[in-house]
C-alpha positions in Angstrom: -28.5 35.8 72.7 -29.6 39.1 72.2 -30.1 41.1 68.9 -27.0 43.1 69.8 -24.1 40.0 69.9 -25.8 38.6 66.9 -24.9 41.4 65.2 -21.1 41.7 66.7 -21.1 38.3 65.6 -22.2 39.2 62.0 -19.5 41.7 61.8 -16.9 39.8 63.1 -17.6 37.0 60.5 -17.7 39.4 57.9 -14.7 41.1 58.4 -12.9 38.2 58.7 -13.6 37.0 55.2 -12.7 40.2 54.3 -9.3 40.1 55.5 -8.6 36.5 54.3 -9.7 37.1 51.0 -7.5 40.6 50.9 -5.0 38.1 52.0 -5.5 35.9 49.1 -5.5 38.6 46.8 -2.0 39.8 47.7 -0.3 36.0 47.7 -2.1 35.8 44.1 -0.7 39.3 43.1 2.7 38.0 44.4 2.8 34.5 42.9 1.5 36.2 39.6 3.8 39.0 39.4 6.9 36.0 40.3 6.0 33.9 37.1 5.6 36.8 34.9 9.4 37.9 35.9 10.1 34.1 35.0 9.0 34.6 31.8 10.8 37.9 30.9 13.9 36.5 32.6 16.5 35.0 30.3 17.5 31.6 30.4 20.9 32.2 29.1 23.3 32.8 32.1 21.8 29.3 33.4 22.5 27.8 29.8 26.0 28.9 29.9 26.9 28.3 33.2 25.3 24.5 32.8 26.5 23.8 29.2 27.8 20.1 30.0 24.7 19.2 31.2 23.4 20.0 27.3 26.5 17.2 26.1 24.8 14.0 25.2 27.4 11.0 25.1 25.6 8.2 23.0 28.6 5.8 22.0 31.7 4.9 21.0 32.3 5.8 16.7 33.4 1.6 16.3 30.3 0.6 18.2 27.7 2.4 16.0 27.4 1.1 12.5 26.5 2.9 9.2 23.1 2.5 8.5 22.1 2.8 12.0 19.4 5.2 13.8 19.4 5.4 17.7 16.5 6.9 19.2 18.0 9.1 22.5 14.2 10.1 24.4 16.4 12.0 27.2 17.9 14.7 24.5 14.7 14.2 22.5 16.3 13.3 19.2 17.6 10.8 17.1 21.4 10.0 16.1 21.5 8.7 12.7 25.0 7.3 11.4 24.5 7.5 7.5 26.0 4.7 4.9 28.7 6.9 4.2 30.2 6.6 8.2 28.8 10.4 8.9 26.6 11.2 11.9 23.3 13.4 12.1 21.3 14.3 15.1 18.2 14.6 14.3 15.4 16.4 16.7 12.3 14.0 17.1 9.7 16.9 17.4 7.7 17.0 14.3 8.4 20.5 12.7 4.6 21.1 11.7 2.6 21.0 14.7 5.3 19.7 17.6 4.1 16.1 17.5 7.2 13.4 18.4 8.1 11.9 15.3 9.1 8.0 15.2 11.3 5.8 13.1 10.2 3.1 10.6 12.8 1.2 10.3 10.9 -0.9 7.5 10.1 1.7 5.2 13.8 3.9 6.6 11.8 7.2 7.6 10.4 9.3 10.6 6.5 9.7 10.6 4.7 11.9 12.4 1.3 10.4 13.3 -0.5 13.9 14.2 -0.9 14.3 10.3 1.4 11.9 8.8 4.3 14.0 7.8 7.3 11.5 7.0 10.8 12.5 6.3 13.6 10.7 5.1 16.9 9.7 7.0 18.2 13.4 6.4 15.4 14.9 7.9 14.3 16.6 4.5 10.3 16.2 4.3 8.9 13.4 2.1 5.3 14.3 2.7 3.7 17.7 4.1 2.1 19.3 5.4 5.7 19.5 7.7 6.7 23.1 6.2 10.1 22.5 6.5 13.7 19.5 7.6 13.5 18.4 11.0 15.8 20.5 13.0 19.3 19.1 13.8 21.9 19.2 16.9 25.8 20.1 16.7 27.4 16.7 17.1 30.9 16.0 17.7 33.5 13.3 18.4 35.1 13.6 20.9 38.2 10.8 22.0 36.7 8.1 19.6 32.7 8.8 21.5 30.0 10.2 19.6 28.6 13.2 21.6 25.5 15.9 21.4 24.9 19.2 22.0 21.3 19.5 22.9 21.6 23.3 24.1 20.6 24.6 20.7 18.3 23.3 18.0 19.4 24.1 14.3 16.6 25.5 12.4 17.3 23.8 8.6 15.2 24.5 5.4 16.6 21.3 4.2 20.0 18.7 4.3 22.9 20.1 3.5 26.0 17.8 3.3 27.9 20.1 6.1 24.9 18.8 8.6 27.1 15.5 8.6 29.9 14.8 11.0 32.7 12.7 9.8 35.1 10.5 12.7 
């Protein structure tokens, strides 16, 4: 092999890496400019035109008794059916840090065991440093079943006896 095809070689090689890289560049350019559109891009029109997919059915009225707190992991919140008969839905993401929250039944409050905020069955906080209520979802009966709206989170300060629905 002579000096001369060594050198073709050479420049073949390189240029070669200099398109695929080029190459890369562009699909990188391309996938980076598609998820920043993504993220400008509102989520509304998809929310509106999907709204009973956001409708979480978790039981008949009869079936759920006062007292009672059912954990629902698929709409990430608890339904809490209050002494009185009304019902709360309760989001289970701790309002501090974003930590899931659980229920004790034993002691009848949620904890949060990133830094141990606890609220009570209203979602009001019992011990910071939670800044604020858990946030709540719009629920409704509707034909004798206890239903959800998970499309929206309500952002409370603390309970307010209108948070409670009444069959």
């Amino acid at each position: 092999m002579t000096q001369t095809d060594q050198h073709k070689e050479t420049v073949n090689r390189r240029s070669f890496l200099k398109k695929a890289w080029a190459w890369l560049g562009v699909i990188a350019g391309i996938e980076f400019t598609a998820v920043a559109l993504n993220m400008f891009s509102s989520g509304k029109r998809k929310n509106a035109e999907n709204a009973s997919a956001f409708i979480e059915t978790v039981g008949f009225v009869n079936d759920i008794m006062p007292g009672t707190v059912i954990p629902v992991k698929d709409g990430q919140f608890y339904l809490v059916r209050m002494a009185d008969g009304g019902f709360m839905a309760l989001s289970l993401i701790c309002t501090h840090l974003g930590c899931s929250v659980r229920y004790n039944s034993e002691e009848k409050r949620f904890i949060c065991p990133c830094h141990s905020s606890a609220f009570d069955l209203e979602g009001n906080v019992l011990n910071p440093p939670a800044p604020r209520a858990l946030d709540a979802y719009r629920v409704f009966i509707d034909q004798g079943q206890v239903k959800v709206d998970t499309s929206r989170k309500i952002r409370r300060k603390k309970f307010s006896p209108g948070d409670l629905v009444y069959a």
